[in-house]
N, C-alpha and C positions, 0 to 999 in steps of 0.2 A: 539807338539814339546816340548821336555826336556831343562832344564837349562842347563846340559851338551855338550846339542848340539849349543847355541850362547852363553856363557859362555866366557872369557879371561880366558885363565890356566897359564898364566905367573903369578904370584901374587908376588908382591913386600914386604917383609913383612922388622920387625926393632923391636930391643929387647926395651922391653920397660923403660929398662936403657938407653936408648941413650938419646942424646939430641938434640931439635927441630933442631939442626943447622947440625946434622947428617941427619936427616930425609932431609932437604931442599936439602940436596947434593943428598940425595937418590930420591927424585922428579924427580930433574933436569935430572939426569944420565940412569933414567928409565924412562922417559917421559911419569909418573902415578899422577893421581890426589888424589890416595890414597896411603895410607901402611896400612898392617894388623899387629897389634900391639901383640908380641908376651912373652909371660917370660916362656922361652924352651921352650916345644913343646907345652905350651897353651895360645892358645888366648883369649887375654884378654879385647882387643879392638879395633879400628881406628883411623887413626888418615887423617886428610883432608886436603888442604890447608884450604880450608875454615878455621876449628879448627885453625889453625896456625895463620891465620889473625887476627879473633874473640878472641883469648885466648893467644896470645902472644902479635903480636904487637897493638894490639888497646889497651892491658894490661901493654905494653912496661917493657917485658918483656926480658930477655935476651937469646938467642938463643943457644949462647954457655953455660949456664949454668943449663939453665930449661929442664927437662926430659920431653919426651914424656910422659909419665904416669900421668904427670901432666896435660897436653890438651888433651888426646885422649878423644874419645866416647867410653864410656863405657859399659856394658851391651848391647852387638852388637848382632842382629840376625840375623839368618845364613838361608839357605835353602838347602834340599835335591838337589846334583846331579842330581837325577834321578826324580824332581819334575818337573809337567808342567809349561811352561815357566809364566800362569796366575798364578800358584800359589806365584811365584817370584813378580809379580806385586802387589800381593794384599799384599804381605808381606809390598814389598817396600811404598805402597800409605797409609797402616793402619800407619806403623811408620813413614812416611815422611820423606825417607830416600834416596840417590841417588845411593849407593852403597853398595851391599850387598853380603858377601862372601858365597860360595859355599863349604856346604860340605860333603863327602864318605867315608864311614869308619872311622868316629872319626877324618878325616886329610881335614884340606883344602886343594881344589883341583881346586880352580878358583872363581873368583868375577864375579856376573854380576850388569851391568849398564843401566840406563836408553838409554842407547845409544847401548846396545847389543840390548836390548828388542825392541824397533824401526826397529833396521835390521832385526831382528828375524819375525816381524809383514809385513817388506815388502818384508822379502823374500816368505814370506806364501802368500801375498796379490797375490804376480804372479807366485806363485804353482796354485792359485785359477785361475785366468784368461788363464795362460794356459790351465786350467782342461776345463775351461766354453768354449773357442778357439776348444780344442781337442772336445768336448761332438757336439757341434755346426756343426762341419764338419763332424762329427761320424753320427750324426743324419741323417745331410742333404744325405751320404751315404746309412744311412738304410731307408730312405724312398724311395730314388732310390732301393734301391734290394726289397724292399716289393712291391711297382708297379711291378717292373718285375715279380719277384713271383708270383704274381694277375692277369698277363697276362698271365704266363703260365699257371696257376690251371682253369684260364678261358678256355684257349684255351683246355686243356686237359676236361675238362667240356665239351664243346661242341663237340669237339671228341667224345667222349663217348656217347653223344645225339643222332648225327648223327647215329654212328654203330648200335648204339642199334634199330634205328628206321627202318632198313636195315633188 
């Protein structure tokens, strides 16, 4: 399975001139627990609540005044689109990170989350039980037609015994 296929492509992003009290209206409004931290078309970071709790107000700092660029995560890694969704996990579990954007062609194109990767795991889990369900009933079918098949190669066997002994 590819990151592209359980991926969020909606991605909420925020210049990284704004400030933390801009970003909060943009949480609320997009009902995201991140932004992709942007200055024009390059990213440059993250930004979390978490960050916003840890780095403003535990810092009591002011919302309307303090820039995003100032709390974001910096140095953000990113993942191929077109990478297996393990490859996303090992990224996310080396950095210990919960959120990690997605990208194709030089452009983000969707974040995935520890909570994509869950779906993505149990939608697979009951690809598999299906498969094992289908394989299960498939079999108990093909041993049904190999009996018969063994009765008929028999029976034609013993035809053939018979004639011949004629």
């Amino acid at each position: 399975m590819l990151v592209e296929e359980v991926m969020v492509r909606d991605v909420v992003d925020i210049d990284c001139n704004k400030t933390v009290y801009e970003a909060c209206k943009k949480y609320s409004q997009n009902r995201v627990g991140c932004l992709v931290v942007m200055d024009k078309k390059l990213i440059v970071g993250i930004v979390t609540e978490r960050d916003t709790i840890e780095r403003l107000i535990l810092k009591n700092k002011d919302p309307k005044k303090t820039k995003i660029r100032e709390i974001m995560s910096q140095n953000i890694k990113t993942v191929h689109a077109l990478s297996p969704v393990k490859k996303a996990a090992e990224i996310k579990r080396e950095n210990k990170i919960k959120k990690l954007p997605v990208i194709l062609n030089n452009e983000i194109v969707g974040i995935i989350t520890v909570t994509d990767i869950s779906r993505a795991v149990s939608a697979f889990s009951e690809l598999l039980d299906n498969l094992a369900t289908s394989y299960e009933k498939n079999s108990e079918m093909l041993e049904n037609m190999m009996e018969e098949w063994t009765t008929i190669i028999n029976s034609i066997k013993h035809y053939q015994k018979i004639t011949e002994e004629k």
